[in-house]
C-alpha positions in Angstrom: -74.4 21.6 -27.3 -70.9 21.1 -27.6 -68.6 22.0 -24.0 -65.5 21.5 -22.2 -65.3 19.1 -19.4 -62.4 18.3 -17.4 -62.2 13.9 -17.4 -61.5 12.4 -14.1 -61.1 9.3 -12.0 -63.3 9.5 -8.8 -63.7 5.5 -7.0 -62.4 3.8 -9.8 -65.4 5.8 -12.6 -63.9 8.1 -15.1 -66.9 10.8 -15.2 -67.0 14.3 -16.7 -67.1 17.9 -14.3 -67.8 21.0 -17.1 -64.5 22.5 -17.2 -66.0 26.0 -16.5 -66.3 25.1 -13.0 -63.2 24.3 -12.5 -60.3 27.0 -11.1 -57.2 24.5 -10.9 -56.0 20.8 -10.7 -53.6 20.8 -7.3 -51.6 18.0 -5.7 -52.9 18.0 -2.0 -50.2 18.7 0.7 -51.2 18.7 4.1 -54.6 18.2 5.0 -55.7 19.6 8.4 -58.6 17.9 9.5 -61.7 19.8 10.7 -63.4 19.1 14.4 -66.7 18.1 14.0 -67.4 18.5 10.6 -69.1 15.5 8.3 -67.4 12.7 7.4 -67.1 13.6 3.5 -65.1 16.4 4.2 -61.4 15.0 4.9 -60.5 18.7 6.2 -59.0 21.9 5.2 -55.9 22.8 3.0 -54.5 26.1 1.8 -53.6 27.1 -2.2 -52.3 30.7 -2.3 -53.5 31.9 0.9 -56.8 30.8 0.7 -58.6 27.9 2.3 -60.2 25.3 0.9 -62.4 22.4 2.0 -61.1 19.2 1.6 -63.9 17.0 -0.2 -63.7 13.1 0.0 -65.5 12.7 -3.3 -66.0 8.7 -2.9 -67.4 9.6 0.7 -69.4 12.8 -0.6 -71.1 10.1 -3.6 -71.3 7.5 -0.7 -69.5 5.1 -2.1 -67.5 2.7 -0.2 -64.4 3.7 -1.3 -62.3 6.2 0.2 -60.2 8.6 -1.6 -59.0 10.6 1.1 -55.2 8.7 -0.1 -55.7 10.3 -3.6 -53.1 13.3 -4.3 -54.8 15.0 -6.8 -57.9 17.8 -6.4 -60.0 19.9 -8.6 -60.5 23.3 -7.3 -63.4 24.7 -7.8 -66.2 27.5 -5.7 -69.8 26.2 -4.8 -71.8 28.9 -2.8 -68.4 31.2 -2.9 -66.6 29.3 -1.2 -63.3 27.2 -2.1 -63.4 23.4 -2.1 -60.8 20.8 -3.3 -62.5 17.7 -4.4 -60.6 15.0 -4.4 -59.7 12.7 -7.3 -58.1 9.3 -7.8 -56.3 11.1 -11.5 -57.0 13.6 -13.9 -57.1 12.6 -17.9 -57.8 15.4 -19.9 -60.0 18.1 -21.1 -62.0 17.1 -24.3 -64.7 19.3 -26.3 -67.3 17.3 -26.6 -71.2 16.9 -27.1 -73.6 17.5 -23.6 -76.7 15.4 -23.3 -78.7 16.7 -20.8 -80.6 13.5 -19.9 -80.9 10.6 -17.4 -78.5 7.5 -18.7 -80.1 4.5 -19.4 -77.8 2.4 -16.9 -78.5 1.6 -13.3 -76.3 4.1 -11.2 -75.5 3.8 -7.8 -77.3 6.2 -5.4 -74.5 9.1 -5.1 -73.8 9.0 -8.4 -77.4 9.5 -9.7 -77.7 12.2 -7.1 -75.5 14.3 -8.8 -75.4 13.7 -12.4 -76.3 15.8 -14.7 -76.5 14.0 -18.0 -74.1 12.4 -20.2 -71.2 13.6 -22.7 -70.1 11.8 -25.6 -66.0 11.4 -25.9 -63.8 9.7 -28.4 -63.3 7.3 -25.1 -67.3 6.9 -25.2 -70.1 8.5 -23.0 -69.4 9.3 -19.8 -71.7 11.2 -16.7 -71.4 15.0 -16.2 -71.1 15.3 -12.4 -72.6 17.9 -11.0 -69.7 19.5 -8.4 -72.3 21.4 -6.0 -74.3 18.3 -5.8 -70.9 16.3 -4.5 -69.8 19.5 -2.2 -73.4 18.9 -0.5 -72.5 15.3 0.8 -74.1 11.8 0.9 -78.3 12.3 1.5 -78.6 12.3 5.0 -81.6 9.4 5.7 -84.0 10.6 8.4 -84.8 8.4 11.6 -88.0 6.2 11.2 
C-alpha cells in the first residue's frame, strides 16, 4: 500500500513517520523545561497559543544520544494532546510503498519498540516509526 511519510534524521538514522500524523515541521525556540517530569521530555514550548511537549526523541528511543541541541520538530497529537518531537533534520516527504513487517536487521531496543514496518524509497528502505510509541518514552525496567 502506497503512503506518504515525512523522512527524518533522529540520532544520526534517517527513518520514516506517515506523513498523516504529522501537523507541522517547526524550528524550536525556547524550551521551558518541566519540573519533575521524565527525562525524554526536554520540556514545553508554545506554537500559536498552544502548548506542546517537548520530546527528546534520542532519549524517548533510549538511545545514547541526545537531541535536545536539535532545532527542528515535528508536530504532531498522540492522545489529543500536542507534542513536538525533536529531530536532528528533516529531508522530504516521498510516496512510497508500506511494508507492514518486522525488518530483518538487528535494531536496537527503542527503535524496535516503535517501528512499525518498513517503506521502500528511491534512497532505499527505511523504518516507519511509530510517533505514539516514541511520545510514550524509553520501557521503564521494573526493580528485581
Amino acid at each position: 500500500m502506497s503512503a506518504a511519510f515525512l523522512i527524518v534524521r533522529v540520532a544520526g538514522d534517517r527513518v520514516a513517520i506517515p506523513a498523516e500524523r504529522v501537523h507541522s515541521v517547526i524550528e524550536v525556540g525556547v524550551v521551558t523545561p518541566a519540573p519533575r517530569a521524565p527525562d525524554f521530555i526536554a520540556g514545553l514550548t508554545s506554537l500559536r497559543s498552544r502548548t506542546l511537549t517537548v520530546i527528546d526523541t534520542a532519549k524517548a528511543l533510549g538511545l545514547d544520544e541526545v537531541s535536545a541541541q536539535a532545532a527542528l520538530a515535528v508536530v504532531l497529537d498522540s492522545d489529543g494532546c500536542g507534542y513536538a518531537l525533536l529531530v536532528e533534520e528533516v529531508e522530504n516527504v516521498e510516496i512510497a510503498e508500506a511494508k507492514p513487517c518486522r525488518p530483518d536487521v538487528r535494531l536496537a531496543d527503542g527503535w524496535k519498540r516503535v517501528t512499525r514496518g518498513l517503506v521502500e524509497t528511491p534512497a532505499g528502505s527505511l523504518l516507519i516509526a511509530d510517533p505514539d510509541l516514541v511520545v510514550a518514552g524509553p520501557q521503564r525496567r521494573d526493580a528485581a
